[in-house]
C-alpha positions in Angstrom: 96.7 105.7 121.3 96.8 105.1 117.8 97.3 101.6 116.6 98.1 100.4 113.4 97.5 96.8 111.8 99.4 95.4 108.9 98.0 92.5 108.2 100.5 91.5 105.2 103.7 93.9 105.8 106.4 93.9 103.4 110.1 95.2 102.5 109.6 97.4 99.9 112.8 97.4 97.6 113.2 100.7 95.6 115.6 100.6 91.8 116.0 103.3 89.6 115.7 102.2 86.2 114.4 104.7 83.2 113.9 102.3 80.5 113.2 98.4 81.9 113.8 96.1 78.6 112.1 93.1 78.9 114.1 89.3 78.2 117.6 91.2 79.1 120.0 92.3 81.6 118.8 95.7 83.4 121.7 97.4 85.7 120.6 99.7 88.1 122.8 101.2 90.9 119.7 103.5 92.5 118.0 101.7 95.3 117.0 101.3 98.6 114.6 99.3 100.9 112.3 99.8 103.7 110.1 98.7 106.5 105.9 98.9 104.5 102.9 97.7 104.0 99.6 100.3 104.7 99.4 100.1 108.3 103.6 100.5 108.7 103.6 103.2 106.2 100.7 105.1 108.3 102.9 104.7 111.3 105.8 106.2 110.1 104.4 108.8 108.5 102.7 109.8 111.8 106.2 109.7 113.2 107.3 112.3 111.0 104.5 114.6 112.4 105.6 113.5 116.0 102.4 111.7 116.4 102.8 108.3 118.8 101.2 105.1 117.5 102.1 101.5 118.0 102.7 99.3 114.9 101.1 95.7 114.9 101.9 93.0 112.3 102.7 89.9 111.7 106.3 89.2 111.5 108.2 85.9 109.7 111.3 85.1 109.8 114.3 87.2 108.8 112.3 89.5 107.0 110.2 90.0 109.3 113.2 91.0 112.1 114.4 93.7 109.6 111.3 95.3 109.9 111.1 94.4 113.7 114.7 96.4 113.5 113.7 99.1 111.3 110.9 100.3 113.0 112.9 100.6 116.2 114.7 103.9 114.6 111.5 105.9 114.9 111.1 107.2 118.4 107.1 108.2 117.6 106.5 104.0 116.4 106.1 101.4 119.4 106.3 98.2 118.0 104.4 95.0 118.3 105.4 92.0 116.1 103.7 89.0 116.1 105.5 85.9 115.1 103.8 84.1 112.5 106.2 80.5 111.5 104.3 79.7 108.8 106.8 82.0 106.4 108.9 84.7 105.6 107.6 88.5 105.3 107.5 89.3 101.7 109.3 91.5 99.5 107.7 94.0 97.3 109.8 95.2 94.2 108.9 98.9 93.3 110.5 100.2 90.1 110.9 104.0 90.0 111.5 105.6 86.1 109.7 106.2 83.1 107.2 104.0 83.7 106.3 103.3 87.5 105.9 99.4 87.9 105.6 97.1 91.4 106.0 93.5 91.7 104.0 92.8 94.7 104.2 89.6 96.7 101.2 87.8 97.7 102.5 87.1 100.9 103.4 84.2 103.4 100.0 82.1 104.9 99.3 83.4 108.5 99.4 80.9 111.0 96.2 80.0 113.6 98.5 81.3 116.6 99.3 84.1 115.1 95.8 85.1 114.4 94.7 84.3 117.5 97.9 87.1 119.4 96.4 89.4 116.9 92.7 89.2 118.8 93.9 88.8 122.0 96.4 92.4 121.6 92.8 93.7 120.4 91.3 93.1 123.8 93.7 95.3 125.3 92.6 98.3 123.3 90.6 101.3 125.5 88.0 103.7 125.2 89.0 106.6 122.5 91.5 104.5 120.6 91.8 104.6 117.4 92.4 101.7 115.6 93.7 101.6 111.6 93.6 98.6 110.2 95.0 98.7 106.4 96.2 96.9 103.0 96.0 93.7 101.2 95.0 90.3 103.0 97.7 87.4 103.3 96.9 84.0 102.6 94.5 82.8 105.1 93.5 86.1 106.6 90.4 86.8 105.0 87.2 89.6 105.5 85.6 87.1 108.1 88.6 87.6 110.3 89.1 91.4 109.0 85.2 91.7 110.4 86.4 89.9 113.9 89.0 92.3 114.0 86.6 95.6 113.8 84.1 94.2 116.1 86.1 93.3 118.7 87.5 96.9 118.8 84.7 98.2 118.9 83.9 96.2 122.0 86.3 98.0 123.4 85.1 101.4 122.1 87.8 101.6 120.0 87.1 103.9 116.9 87.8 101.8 113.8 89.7 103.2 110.5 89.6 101.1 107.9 91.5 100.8 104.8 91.3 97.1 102.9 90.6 96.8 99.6 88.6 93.1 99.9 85.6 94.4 102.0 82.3 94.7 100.5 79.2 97.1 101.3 77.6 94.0 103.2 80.4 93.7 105.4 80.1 96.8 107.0 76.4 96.7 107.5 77.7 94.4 110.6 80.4 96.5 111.8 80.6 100.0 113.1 83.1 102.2 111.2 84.8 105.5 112.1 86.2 106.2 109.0 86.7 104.2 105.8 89.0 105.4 103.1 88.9 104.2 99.3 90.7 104.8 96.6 87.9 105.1 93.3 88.8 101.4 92.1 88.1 99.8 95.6 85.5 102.2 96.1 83.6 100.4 93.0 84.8 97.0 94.3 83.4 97.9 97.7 80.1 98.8 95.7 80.6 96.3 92.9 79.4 99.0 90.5 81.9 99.2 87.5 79.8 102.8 86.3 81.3 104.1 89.2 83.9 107.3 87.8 85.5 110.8 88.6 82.7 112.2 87.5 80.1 110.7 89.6 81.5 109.2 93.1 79.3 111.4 95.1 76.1 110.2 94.2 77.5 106.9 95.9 78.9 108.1 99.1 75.2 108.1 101.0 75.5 103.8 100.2 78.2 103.9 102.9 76.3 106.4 105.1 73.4 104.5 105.2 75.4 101.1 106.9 77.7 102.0 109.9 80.0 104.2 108.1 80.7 107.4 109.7 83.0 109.4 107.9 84.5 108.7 104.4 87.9 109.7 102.9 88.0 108.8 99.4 91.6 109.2 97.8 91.3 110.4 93.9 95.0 110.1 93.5 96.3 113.4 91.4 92.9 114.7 91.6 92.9 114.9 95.3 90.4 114.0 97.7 86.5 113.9 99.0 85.4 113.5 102.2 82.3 113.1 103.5 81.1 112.6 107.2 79.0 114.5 110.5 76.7 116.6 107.8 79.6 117.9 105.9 81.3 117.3 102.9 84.9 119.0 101.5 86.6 118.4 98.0 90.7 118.4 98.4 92.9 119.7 95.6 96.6 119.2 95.2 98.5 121.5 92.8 100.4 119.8 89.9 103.9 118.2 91.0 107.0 116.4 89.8 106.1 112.9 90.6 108.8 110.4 92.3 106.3 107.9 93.0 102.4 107.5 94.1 103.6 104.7 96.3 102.0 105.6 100.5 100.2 109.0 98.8 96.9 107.2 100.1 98.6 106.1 103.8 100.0 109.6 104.3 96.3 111.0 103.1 94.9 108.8 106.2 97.6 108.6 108.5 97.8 112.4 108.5 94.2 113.0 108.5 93.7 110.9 111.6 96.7 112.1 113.5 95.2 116.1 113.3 91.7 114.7 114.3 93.7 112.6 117.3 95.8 115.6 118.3 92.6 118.4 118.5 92.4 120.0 114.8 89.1 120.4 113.4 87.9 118.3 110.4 88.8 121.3 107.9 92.1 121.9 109.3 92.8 117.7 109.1 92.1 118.1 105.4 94.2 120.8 104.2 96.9 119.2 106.1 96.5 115.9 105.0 96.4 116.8 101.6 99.6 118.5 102.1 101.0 115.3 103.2 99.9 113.4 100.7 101.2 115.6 98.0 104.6 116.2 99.3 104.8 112.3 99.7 104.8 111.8 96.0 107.4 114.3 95.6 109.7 112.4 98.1 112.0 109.3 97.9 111.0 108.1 101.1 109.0 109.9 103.6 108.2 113.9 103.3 110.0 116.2 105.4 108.3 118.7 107.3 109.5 121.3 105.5 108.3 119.9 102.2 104.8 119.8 103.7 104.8 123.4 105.0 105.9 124.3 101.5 103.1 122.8 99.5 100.0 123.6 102.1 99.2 127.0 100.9 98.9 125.4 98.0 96.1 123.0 99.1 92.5 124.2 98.4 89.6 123.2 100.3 85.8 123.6 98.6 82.8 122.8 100.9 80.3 120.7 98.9 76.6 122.4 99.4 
């Protein structure tokens, strides 16, 4: 099984406004809203590629049962809400036009109980699992209680994914990764080196190598991706395309690239397709369409990096 964790989820609400003018009235009549946050997004987009997994979050009070409802429309997406009564789920504001904006909510403050259910569903995980835990931290969640998370699952054998932007290079010198996956800002965070650019990220990767890290997926947005991991290492290029928004490009990357690997393709294969997903995710409104993904994978290129 495939589990996801969402650890601050959200209701992302889409407008459609070209030209935002600061200080006045700005009328829209574009928009729509949906069930998010990393772990969520990965989920669904696994659904679309008929891949099972079962969604974990924390869930707060009204919002929190719209995405409890939402969710239940997917028949590849088990869900597993955990109540958390210390607040509502936030609401992230995503403004798609000239200029792509996002008003992001910090997020309610997770209760002791609820952090505790989170645990205790982790001690139900098996051998061969795969576990992706993703996206930004709510108020008192924290990377001591991200690191809690990892090692219990890998207690249970469980082969960890990880995607949050707080952790440091010190913090997985305790854990035992499967797979990590960056984007090139939280890869310098992660390294707190600031030098760190397009030009030069692979002089880095052996850093995360050399701690517990297994494989790595770094996400270089339009430019593509580089992975790294088992004695091999692969640059992914996307062609150029019309751009709706960038917004789950990095969760359909990793989602996708995890689901091949689950479901028997070969680390090559996983690539190409998950670059495919990835870029016809930024072409699409909400989640891509299989036929959008066929159309742009002979278009994906993979370069082995001797």
């Amino acid at each position: 099984m495939i589990y996801t964790i969402t650890l601050n989820p959200s209701i992302d609400y889409y407008i459609k406004v070209d030209n935002i003018k600061l200080g006045d009235i700005n009328r829209f009549d574009d928009y729509h809203y949906v069930a998010a946050g990393k772990g969520i997004n990965c989920s669904k987009v696994l659904n679309v590629l008929g891949i099972d997994s079962k969604a974990i979050y924390f869930s707060g009070n009204s919002t929190g049962k719209y995405i409890d409802r939402h969710l239940k429309e997917y028949p590849h997406i088990s869900t597993c809400p955990i109540e958390n009564i210390s607040g509502a789920t936030r609401i992230n504001v995503k403004v798609i036009g000239n200029n792509e904006t996002a008003f992001n909510s910090i997020g309610p403050e997770i209760d002791e109980n609820a952090k505790k259910d989170l645990l205790e569903i982790i001690d139900t995980f098996e051998e061969d699992d795969y576990m992706i835990i993703s996206g930004s931290l709510a108020k008192n969640v924290d990377t001591d209680y991200v690191k809690q998370i990892c090692l219990k699952a890998s207690e249970r054998k469980t082969k960890v994914i990880l995607d949050v932007p707080n952790i440091k290079l010190d913090d997985l010198k305790q854990l035992d990764i499967y797979l990590i996956k960056p984007n090139i800002d939280e890869f310098r965070h992660l390294l707190d080196n600031d030098e760190i650019h397009f030009g030069n990220y692979r002089d880095y990767i052996h850093l995360l190598h050399e701690t517990n890290v297994e494989n790595v997926l770094l996400s270089l947005g339009s430019k593509g991706a580089y992975y790294s991991g088992n004695g091999k290492k692969y640059e992914v290029t996307n062609p150029k395309v019309e751009l709706y928004t960038s917004v789950g490009a990095g969760d359909s990357l990793l989602a996708s690239f995890v689901g091949k690997i689950v479901t028997g393709s070969s680390v090559e294969e996983a690539l190409k397709y998950s670059g495919a997903v990835a870029t016809a995710m930024v072409m699409s409104e909400d989640l891509p369409s299989l036929e959008s993904i066929e159309k742009v994978s002979s278009q994906i290129n993979l370069i082995e990096d001797i």
